[in-house]
Residue, then its C-alpha position, 0 to 999 in steps of 0.5 A: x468237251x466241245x471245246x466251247x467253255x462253260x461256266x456254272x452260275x448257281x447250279x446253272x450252265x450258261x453258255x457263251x460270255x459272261x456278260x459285261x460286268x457295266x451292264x449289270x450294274x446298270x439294270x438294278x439302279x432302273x429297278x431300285x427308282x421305279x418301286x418308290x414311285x409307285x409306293x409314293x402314288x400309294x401314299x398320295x393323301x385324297x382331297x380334304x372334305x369340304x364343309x357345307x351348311x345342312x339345316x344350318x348346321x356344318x357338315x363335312x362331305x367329301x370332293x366331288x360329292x353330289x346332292x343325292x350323294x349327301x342325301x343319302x348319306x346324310x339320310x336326309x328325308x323330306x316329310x309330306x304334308x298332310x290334308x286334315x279334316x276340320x275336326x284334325x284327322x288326316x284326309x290324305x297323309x301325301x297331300x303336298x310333297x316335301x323338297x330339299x333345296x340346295x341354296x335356296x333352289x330345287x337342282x338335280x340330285x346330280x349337282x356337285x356340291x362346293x364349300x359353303x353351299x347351303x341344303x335346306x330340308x323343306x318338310x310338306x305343309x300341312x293344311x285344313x280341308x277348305x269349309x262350305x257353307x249351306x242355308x236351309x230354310x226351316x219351316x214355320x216360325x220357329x225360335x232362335x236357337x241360341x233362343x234369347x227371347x220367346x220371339x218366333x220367326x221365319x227362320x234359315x239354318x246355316x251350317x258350315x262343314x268341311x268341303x272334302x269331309x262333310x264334318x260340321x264345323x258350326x251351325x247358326x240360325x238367323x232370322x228371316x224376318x216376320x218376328x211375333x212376341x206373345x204376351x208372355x215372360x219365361x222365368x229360369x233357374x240355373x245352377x240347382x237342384x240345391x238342398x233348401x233353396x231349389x224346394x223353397x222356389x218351387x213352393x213359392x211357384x206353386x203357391x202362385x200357379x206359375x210355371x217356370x223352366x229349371x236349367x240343372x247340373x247333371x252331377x246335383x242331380x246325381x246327388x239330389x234325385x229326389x228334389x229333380x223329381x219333386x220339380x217335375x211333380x210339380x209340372x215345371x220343365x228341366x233342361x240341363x246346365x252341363x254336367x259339371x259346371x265348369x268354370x275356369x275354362x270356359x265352356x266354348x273353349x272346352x274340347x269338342x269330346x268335352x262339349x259332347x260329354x257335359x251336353x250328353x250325359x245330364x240328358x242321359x240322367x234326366x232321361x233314366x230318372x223321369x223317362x222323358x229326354x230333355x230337350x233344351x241346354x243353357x251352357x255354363x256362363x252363356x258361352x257358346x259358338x257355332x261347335x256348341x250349338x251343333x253339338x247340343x243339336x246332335x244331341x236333340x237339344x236347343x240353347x236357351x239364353x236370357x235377354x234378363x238378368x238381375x244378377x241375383x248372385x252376387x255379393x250385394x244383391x238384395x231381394x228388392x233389387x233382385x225384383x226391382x231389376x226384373x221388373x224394369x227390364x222385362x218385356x213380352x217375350x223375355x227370358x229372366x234368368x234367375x238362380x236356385x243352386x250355387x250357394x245362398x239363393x234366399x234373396x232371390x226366394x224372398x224376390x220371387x213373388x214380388x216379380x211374378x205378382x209384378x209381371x202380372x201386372x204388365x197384363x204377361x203370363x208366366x210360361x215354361x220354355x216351349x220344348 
């Protein structure tokens, strides 16, 4: 050897003094304070969440969330609204956009949210194709429609429709003026054919040579084909009173596909039985608007009303009180309207020649509703 010592520490020879023994435990103690600090800044707990209102309910988010950060985690979505036809089917599904608002306020999606701060989802309002109205002058003089009395006049059509889509919303007609009344008064009968009474009716017209204008149920006439027949054998005009009468809706408030149906399938009826179309439609308790008037004009039809009527259904009616009430009110032009179907009509077949004979009398003729 050299003469310089050695010594072996664990298999290893390390040469020169071993070093003092104050210095070695000075080193581990350093190493012993450092680790719990780094495993207590791995333990730190993170801020609690913070409450704020979405929609007015709470919802827990985390600090130092962001608008569009609640946004998407929430899923948040604001709808569009549509533009609709004025019929209801959809013109532009993204006509107005939807927004979310924070406090009230439409902010960047970067704002940070705090406690209590408020996200409400405004969805995009839908809204109805604004309407325009049209005039058109009809030629000739022709009769109101809804027709009320046997008046003619010059007359305007006004039609009302959606600005964007052209759907018709309504039709009227109104006078211009130049009114003319012929000598003459219109009897209608509603609500047959009927088994017994429809018959007996048109006995009685014959008999006198007087003609009349009839306003049928489209179901009756399924039921009672042969009776629609003898009716228009014997010269007399059908028009059609709906398909099913219906009554505990009234027939304006119906939808416009059940408007369409109770318009359009009698005609249809009386078209396959009598190979002629029908051309005019007096609706279930004289109600109508402008839809229904547009409807039945679709389907090559007028509205006929009455400006007489003697109430010959009701409970209390008696023949003379039936043609008394006709005979004071009718006027030249007048439509009366009567009733042959809908339950016990005897009354008004004993009223009949009493009120034709009577309107005779006034020097008016007895005429059919003009098609």
């Amino acid at each position: 050897m050299d003469g310089t010592r050695g010594t072996r520490h664990h298999g290893r020879v390390i040469h020169g003094r071993l070093p003092r023994r104050a210095a070695f435990h000075v080193a581990v103690p350093m190493v012993v304070l450092f680790a719990p600090l780094l495993v207590a800044a791995e333990l730190e707990d993170p801020p609690p969440p913070i409450a704020v209102a979405v929609d007015g309910r709470s919802v827990l988010v985390d600090q130092g969330s962001t608008l569009g950060g609640a946004i998407r985690t929430l899923a948040l979505r604001a709808e569009p609204g549509r533009l609709l036809e004025v019929g209801g089917d959809v013109i532009d599904p993204r006509a107005s956009r939807g927004t979310i608002l924070l406090n009230g306020l439409e902010v960047p999606r970067s704002t940070p949210l705090e406690a209590e701060d408020e996200i409400l989802v405004v969805d995009g309002e839908d809204r109805t194709e604004a309407t325009a109205r049209e005039i058109e002058r009809v030629p000739g003089r022709q009769p109101g429609n809804p027709m009320y009395t046997l008046a003619t006049s010059r007359v305007a059509k006004v039609t009302v429709a959606g600005e964007v889509s052209g759907e018709v919303v309504s039709t009227r007609y109104e006078s211009l003026g130049g009114t003319r009344r012929p000598p003459a008064v219109a009897l209608t009968f509603d609500d047959g054919p009927w088994p017994r009474s429809t018959r007996q009716v048109v006995d009685v017209l014959e008999r006198l040579n007087a003609t009349a204008t009839f306003f049928m149920v489209g179901y009756l006439m399924e039921r009672y084909p042969e009776i629609v027949r003898r009716v228009d054998r014997a010269g007399m005009t059908i028009g059609t009173h709906s398909w099913s009468h219906p009554y505990l809706t009234p027939f304006d408030e119906l939808t416009p596909h059940r408007i369409q149906t109770e318009i359009e399938r009698p005609a249809a009826f009386v078209s396959r039985a009598l190979g002629v179309r029908p051309t005019l439609f007096r609706a279930p308790g004289g109600r109508y608007d402008g839809r229904v008037i547009h409807l039945a004009e679709q389907a090559g039809m007028r509205l006929v009303q009455w400006s007489v009527d003697p109430h010959d259904y009701g409970a209390g009616a008696t023949a003379a009180s039936i043609a008394g009430s006709v005979l004071r009110a009718v006027r030249p032009g007048s439509i009366v309207v009567l009733h042959d179907g809908g339950g016990d009509r005897s009354a008004t077949v004993q009223a009949l020649p009493r009120i034709i004979r009577g309107i005779r009398r006034m020097g008016l003729e007895l005429v059919a509703i003009p098609a």
